[in-house]
DOVEX-856829 format. One record per residue (C-alpha): residue number from 0; x, y, z. Coordinates in pm, 1 decimal, padded with zeros to 6 digits. Last residue first. Layout:
REC   num         xx         yy         zz
REC   NUM          X          Y          Z
...
END
This chain:
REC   num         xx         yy         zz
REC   432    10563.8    12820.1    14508.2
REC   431    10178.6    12771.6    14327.4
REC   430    10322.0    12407.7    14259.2
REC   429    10390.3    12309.6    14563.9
REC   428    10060.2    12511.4    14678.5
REC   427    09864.0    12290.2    14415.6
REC   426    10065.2    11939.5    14600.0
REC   425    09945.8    12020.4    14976.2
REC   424    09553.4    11951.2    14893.5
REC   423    09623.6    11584.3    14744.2
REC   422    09814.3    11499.8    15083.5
REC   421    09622.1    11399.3    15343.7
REC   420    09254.5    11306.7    15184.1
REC   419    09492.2    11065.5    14908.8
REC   418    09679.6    10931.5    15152.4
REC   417    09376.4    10828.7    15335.3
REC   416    09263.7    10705.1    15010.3
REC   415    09529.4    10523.0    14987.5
REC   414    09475.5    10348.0    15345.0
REC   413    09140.0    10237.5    15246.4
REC   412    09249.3    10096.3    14919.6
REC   411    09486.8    09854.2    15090.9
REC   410    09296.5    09788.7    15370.8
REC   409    09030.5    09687.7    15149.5
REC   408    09285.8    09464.7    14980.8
REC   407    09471.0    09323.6    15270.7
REC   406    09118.0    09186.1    15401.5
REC   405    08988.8    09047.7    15074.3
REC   404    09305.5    08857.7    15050.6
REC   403    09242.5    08737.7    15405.0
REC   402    08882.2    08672.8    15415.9
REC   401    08975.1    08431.0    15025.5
REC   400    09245.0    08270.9    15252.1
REC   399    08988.7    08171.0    15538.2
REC   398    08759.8    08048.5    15291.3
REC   397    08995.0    07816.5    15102.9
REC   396    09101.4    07707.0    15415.6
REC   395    08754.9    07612.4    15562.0
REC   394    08679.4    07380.7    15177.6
REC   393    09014.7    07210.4    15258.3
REC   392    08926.7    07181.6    15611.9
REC   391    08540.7    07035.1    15428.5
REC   390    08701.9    06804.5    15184.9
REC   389    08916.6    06654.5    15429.9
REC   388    08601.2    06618.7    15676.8
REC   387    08415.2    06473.6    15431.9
REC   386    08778.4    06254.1    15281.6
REC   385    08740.4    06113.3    15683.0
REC   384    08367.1    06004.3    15659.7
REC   383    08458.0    05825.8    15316.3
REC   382    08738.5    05623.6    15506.6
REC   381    08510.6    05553.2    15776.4
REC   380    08232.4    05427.2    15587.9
REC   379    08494.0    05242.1    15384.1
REC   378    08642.9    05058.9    15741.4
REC   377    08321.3    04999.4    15897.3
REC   376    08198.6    04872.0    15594.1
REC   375    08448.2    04666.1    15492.9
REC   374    08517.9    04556.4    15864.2
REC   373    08314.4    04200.2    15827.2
REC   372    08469.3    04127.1    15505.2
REC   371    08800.7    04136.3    15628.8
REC   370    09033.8    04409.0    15438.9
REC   369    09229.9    04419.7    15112.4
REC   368    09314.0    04850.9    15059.5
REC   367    09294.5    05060.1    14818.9
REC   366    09506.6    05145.4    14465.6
REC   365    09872.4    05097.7    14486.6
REC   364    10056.8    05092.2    14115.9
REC   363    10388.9    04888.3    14235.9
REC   362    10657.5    05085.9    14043.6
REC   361    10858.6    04966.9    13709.3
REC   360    11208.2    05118.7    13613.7
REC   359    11306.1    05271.9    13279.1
REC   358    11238.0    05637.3    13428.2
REC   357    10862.2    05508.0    13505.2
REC   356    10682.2    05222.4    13444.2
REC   355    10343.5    05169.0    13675.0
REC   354    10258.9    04793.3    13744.2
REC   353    09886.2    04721.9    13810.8
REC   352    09665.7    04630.5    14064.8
REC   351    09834.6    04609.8    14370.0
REC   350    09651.0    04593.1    14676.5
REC   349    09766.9    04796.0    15008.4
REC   348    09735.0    04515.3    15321.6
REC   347    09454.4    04606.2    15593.7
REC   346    09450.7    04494.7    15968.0
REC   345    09209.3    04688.4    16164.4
REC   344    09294.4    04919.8    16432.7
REC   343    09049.0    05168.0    16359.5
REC   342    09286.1    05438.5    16296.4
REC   341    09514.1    05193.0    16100.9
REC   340    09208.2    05131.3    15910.5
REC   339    09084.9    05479.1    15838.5
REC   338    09466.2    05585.6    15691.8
REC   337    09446.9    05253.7    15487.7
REC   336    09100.7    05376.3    15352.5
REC   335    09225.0    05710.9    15226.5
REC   334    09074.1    05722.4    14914.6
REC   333    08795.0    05439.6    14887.2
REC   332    08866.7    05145.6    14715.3
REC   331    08798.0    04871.8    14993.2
REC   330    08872.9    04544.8    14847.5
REC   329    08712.0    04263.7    15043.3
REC   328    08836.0    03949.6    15240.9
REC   327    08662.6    03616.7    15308.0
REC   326    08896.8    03422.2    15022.8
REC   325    09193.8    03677.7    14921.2
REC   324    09092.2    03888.6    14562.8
REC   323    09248.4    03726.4    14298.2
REC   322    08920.7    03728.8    14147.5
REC   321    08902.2    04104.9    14081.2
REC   320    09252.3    04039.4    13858.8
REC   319    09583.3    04227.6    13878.1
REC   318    09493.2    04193.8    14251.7
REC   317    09825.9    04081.9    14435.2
REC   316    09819.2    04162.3    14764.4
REC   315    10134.8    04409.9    14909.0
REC   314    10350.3    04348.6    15235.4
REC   313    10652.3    04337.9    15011.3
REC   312    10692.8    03941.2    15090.8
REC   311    10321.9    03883.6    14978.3
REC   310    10007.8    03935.1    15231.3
REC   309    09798.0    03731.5    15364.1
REC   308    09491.4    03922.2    15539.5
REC   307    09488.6    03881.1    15926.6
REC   306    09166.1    03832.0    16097.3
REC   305    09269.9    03470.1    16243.4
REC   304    09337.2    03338.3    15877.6
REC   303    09243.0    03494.6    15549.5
REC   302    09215.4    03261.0    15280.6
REC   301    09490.3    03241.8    14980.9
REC   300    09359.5    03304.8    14638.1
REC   299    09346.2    03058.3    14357.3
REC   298    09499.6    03156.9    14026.9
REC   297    09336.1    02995.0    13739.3
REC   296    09547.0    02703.5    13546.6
REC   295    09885.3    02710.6    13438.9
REC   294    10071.5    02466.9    13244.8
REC   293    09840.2    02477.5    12909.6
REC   292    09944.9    02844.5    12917.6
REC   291    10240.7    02791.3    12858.2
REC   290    10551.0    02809.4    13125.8
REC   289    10859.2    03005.6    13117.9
REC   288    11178.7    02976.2    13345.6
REC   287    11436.7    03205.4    13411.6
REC   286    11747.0    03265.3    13352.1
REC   285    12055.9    03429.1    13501.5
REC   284    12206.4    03188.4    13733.3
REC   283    12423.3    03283.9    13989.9
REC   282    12350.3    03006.8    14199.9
REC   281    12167.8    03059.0    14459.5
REC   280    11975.2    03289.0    14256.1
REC   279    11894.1    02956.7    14048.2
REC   278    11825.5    02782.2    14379.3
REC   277    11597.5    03034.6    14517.4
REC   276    11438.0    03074.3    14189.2
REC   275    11358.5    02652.8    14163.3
REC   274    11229.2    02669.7    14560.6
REC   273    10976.2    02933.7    14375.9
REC   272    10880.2    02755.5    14118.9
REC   271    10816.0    02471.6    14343.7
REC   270    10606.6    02689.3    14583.8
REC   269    10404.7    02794.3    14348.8
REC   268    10086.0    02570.8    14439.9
REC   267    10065.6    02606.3    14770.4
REC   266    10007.4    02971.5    14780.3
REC   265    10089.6    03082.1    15140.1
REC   264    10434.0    03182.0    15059.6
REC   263    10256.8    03461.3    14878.1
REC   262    10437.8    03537.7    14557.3
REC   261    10717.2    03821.8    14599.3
REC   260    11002.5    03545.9    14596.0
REC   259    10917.3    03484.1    14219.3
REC   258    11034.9    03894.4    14134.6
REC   257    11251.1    03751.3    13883.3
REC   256    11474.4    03496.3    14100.4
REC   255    11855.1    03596.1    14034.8
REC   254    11947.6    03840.7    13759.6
REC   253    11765.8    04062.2    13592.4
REC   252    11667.6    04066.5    13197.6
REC   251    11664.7    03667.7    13237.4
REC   250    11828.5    03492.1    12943.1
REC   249    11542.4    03208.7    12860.9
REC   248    11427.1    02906.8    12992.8
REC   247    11175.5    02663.5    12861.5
REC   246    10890.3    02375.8    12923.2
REC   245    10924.9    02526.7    13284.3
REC   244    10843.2    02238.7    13503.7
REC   243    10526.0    02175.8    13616.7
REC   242    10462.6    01987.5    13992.9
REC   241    10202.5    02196.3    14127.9
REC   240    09993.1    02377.0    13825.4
REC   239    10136.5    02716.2    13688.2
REC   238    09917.5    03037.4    13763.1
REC   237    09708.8    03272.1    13641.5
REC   236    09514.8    03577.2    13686.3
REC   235    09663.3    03754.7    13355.6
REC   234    09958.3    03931.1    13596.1
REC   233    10015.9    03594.6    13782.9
REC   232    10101.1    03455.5    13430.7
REC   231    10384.2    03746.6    13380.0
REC   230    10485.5    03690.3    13731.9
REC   229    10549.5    03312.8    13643.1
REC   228    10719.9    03383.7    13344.1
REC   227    10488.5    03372.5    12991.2
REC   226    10527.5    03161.2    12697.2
REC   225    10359.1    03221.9    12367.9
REC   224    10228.2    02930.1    12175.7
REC   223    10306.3    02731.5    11827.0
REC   222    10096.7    02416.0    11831.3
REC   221    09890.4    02643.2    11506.8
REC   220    10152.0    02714.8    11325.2
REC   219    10186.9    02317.3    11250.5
REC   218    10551.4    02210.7    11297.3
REC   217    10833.8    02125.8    11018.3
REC   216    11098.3    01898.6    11147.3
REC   215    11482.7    02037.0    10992.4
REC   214    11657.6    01758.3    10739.4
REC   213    11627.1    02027.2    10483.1
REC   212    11284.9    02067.0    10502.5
REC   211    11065.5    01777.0    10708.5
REC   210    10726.0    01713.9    10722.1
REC   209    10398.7    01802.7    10899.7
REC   208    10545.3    01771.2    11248.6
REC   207    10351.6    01693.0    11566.2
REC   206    10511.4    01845.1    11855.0
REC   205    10275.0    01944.8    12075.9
REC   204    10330.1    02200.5    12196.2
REC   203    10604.3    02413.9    12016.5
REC   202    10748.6    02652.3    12220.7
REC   201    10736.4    03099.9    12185.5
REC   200    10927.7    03320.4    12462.1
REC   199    11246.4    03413.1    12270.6
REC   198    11114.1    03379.2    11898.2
REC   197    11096.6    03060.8    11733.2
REC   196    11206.4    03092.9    11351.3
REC   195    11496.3    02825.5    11427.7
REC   194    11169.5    02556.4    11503.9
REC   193    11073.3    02616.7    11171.6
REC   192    10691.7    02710.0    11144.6
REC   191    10363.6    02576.4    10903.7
REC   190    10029.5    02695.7    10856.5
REC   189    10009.3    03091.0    10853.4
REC   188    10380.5    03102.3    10722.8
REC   187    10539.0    03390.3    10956.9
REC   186    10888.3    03267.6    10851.8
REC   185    10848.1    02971.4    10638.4
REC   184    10889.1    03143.8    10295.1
REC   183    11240.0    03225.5    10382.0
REC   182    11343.4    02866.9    10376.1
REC   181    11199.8    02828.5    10036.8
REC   180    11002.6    02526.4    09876.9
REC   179    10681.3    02618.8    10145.1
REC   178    10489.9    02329.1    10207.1
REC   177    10193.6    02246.9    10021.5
REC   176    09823.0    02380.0    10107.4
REC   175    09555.5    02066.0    10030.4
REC   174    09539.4    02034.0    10397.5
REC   173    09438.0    02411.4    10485.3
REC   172    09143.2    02376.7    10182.4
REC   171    09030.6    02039.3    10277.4
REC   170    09016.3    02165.1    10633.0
REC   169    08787.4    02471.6    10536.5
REC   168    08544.7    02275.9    10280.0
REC   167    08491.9    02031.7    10569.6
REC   166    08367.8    02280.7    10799.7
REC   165    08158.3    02482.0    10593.9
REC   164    08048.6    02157.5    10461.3
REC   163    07966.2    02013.6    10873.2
REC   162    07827.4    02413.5    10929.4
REC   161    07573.1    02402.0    10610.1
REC   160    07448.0    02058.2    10685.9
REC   159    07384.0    02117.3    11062.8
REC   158    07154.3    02458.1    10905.0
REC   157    07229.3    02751.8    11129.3
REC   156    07104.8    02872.5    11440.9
REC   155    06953.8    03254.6    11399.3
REC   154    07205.0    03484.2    11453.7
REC   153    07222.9    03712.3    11804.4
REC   152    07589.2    03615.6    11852.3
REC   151    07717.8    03595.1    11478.7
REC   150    07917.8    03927.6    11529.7
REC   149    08022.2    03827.3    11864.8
REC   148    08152.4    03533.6    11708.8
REC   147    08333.6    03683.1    11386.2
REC   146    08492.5    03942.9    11624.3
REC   145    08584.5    03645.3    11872.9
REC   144    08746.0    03456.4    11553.7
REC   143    08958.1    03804.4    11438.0
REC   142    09104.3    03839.5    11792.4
REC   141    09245.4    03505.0    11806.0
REC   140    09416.0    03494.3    12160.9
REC   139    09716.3    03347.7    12135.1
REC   138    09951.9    03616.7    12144.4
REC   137    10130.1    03859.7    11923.0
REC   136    09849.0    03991.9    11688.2
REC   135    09867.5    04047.7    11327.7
REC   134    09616.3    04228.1    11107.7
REC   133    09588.8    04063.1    10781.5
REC   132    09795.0    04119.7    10463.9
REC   131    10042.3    03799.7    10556.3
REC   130    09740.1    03550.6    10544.5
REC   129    09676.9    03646.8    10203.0
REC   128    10030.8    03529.5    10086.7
REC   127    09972.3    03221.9    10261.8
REC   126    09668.7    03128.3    10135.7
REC   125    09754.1    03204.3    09785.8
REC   124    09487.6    03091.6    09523.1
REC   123    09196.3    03269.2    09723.3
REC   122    08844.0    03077.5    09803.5
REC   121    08867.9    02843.6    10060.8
REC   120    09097.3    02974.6    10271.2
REC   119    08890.3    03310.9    10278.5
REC   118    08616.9    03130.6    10405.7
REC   117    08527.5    03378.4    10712.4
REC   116    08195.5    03321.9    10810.3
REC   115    07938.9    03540.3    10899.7
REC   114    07638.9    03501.1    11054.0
REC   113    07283.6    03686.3    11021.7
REC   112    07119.2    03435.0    10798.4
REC   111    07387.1    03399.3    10576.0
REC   110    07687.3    03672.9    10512.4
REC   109    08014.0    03474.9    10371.4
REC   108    08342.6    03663.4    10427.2
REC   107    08641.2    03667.4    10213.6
REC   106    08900.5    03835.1    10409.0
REC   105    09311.7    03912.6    10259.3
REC   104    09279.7    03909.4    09908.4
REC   103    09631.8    03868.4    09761.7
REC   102    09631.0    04020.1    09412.5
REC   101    09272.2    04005.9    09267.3
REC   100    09334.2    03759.1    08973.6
REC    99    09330.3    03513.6    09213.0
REC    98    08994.6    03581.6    09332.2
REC    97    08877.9    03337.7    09044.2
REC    96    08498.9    03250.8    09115.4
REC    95    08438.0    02998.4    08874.1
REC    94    08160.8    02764.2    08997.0
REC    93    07929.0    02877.2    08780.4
REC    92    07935.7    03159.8    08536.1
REC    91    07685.5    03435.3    08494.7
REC    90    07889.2    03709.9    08446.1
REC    89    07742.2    03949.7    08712.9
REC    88    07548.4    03643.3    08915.9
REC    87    07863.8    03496.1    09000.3
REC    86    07773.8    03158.9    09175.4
REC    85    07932.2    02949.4    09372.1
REC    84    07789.9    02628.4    09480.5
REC    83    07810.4    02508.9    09821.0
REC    82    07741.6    02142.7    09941.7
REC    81    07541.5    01884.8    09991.8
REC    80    07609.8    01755.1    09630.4
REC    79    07238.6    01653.0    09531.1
REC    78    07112.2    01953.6    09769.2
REC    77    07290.6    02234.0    09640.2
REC    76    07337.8    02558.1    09865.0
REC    75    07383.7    02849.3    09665.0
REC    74    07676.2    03099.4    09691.1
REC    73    07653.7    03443.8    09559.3
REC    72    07896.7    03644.2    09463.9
REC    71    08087.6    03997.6    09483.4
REC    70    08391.3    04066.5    09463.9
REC    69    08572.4    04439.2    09622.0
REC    68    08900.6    04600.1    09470.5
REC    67    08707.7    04767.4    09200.7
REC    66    08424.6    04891.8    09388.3
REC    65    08626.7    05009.2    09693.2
REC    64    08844.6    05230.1    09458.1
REC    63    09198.2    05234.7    09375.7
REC    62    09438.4    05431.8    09487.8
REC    61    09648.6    05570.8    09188.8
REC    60    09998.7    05406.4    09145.7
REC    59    10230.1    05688.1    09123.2
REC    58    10508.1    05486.7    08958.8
REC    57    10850.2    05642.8    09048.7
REC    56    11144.0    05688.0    08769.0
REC    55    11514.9    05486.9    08865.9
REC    54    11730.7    05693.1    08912.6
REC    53    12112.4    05487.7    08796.3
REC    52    12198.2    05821.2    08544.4
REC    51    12309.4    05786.7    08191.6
REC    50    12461.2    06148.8    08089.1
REC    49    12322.2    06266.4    07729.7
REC    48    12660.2    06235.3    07504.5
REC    47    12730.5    06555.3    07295.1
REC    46    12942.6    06490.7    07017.6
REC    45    13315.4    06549.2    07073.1
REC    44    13465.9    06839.7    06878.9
REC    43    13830.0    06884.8    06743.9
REC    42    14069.7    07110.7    06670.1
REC    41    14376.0    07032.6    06485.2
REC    40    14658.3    07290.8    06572.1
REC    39    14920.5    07362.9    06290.7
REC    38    14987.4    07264.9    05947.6
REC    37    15255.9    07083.6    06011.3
REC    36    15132.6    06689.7    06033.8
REC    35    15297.0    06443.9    06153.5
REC    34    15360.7    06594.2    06538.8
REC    33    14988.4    06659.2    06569.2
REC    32    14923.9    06908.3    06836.0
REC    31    14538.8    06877.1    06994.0
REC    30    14309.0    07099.9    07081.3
REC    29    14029.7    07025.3    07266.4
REC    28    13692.0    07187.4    07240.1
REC    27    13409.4    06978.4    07450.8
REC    26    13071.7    07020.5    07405.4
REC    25    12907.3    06894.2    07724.8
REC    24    12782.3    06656.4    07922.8
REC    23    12994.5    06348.2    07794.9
REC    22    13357.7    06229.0    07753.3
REC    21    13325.9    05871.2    07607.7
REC    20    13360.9    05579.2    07848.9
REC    19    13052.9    05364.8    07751.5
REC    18    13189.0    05364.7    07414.6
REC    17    13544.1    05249.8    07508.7
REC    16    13830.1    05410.5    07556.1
REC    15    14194.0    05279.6    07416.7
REC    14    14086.4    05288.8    07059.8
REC    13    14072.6    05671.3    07103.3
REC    12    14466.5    05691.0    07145.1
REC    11    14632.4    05900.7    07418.1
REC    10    14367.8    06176.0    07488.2
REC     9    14097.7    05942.8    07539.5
REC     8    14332.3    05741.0    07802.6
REC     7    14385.2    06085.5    07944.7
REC     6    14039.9    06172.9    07999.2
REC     5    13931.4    05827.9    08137.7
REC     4    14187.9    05825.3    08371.1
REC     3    14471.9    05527.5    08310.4
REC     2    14548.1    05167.2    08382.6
REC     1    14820.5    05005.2    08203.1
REC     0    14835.4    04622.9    08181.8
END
């Protein structure tokens, strides 16, 4: 086989190019020599050939408005069936409310009496594809069901018949949903998960499957949780129960024990997780364990003993939450209220209540001081009687500079004008010479 440039296979034989290979864009005026024939140069011209190009044109779509993306209906409650009957009072059907045709409907909401209730799952022909369109969160808590609550808070209590069909209607309509045929289709599926479509600090719990795909156990969505380290739980005002193990362990971003040893030795309750750090430091290990939030229960605060607040191995109190405030001790907020207690001579430990990032790294924020209960007042009366007198030097200073300036500049113009008496007269006679 002989390959050769589209030009000069053209200009060997025609046969040899095909009609997708023709010389296009332009006219084109070749001359050619033909050895048979002697009449001289044969000129010949190639039909224009529009170029094809791979650009593909873009559809504008034009937005649409809310009165053609938006369904209305009506649902009446029927007696004989105890249940809902849907009703389209436009077209007058029954019972034929086809939201299908309305491509992936993300909320269907029902308005009755005050309440609303989402039955989205009841009524669109893709549950999962609808599910996709909503707003996403990365946790567990369910931000659209407390919106739905608070919404229904001040409703009238409904009808026991209307919430057992509402009820019914909704877990017929999740059960009747078939797994997904594709692998891909399980990724983010509203109803089912993969275990190999975990992320990093996600567990199933518990592990009832709905099936199998591909020889692989297929989990509910809903037994999939978010895992948090100890510090990250002692950040939300929680902490794991004596005697849990981490149901997980992931690559640590740090090595040895992540930040664990910082707990208050005090706290019974962590003091296996913490042994477990030690060891895994110990070690050279670089993961760390991650517990749900089934594990953990509410963080209970130490109790002061003999006056002295307990305090964590930095000499800080954790108080990411008001009640993981120490038992019989107070947080004094006041500016300047660990200056006032050291004064005083009353033991105080700076409370964390937040971490502050900065240049990659994360800083302890420090906001007041954790005192007894019986020197919180001595100690924030005193810490408000000291920012007085701060305010009050700062207020002094001010004055004393503002005297100052004011000094230099009437001494300023005073001693100009002197110059001004002493040698304005001398400069005519200058001038006269």
């Amino acid at each position: 086989f002989f390959f050769f440039k589209q030009k000069t296979a053209y200009e060997i034989c025609a046969c040899l190019v095909g009609s997708e290979m023709c010389i296009r864009d332009r006219y084109q005026r070749r001359v050619r020599d033909d050895d048979d024939d002697d009449d001289g140069p044969v000129v010949v011209e190639e039909s224009p050939k529009k170029r094809k190009t791979n650009k593909k044109k873009k559809t504008v779509t034009k937005p649409t408005s809310t009165a053609e993306t938006t369904v209305y209906f009506c649902q009446v409650w029927c007696d004989a069936q105890c249940a809902w009957t849907t009703v389209d009072v436009v077209n007058n059907t029954f019972d034929d409310l086809s939201l299908s045709s309305n491509r992936n409907v993300p909320y269907v909401l029902v308005a009755m009496h005050g309440r609303l209730l989402d039955t989205t799952v009841v009524h669109v022909h893709d549950w999962a594809a609808a599910h996709k369109l909503r707003l996403q969160t990365h946790d567990d808590v369910d931000w659209w069901a407390a919106t739905l609550d608070a919404v229904s808070a001040t409703a009238a209590d409904a009808d026991p018949r209307h919430v057992v069909a509402d009820d019914l209607a909704q877990r017929t309509a999740l059960a009747s949903v078939p797994l997904p045929t594709r692998l891909s289709d399980f990724k983010n599926h509203p109803i089912y998960a993969l275990s190999r479509h975990l992320l990093k600090y996600e567990a199933v719990h518990p592990s009832t499957t709905a099936g199998e795909f591909r020889g692989d156990p297929v989990y509910y969505r809903k037994n999939v949780h978010l895992l948090h380290t100890v510090d990250k739980w002692l950040q939300e005002g929680r902490a794991p129960r004596a005697g849990e193990q981490p149901i997980k362990r992931v690559k640590s971003i740090r090595r040895g024990a992540s930040g664990l040893s910082s707990v208050s030795v005090a706290n019974a309750r962590l003091a296996d997780a913490e042994a477990s750090a030690r060891r895994d430091e110990a070690d050279g290990s670089s993961t760390v364990g991650c517990f749900g939030r089934w594990q953990t229960e509410l963080y209970r605060p130490p109790t002061i003993e003999n006056g002295r607040v307990p305090r964590n191995a930095y000499g800080n109190v954790y108080l990411f939450k008001p009640a993981m405030c120490p038992r019989g001790c107070v947080h004094v907020r006041e500016p300047g209220a660990r200056v006032a207690a050291n004064k005083l001579g009353i033991d105080a430990a700076p409370a964390q209540v937040d971490w502050d990032t900065h240049g990659g790294r994360s800083f302890p924020a420090l906001v007041g001081v954790i005192v007894a209960a019986e020197h919180a007042d001595v100690v924030r009366d005193a810490a408000r009687a000291a920012q007085s007198a701060k305010r009050e030097r700062a207020a002094a200073k001010r004055r004393a500079r503002a005297v100052k300036l004011w000094r230099q500049l009437t001494s300023a113009v005073m001693q100009r004008a002197r110059l001004s008496d002493a040698y304005d007269s001398i400069a005519p006679r200058e001038q006269q010479i």
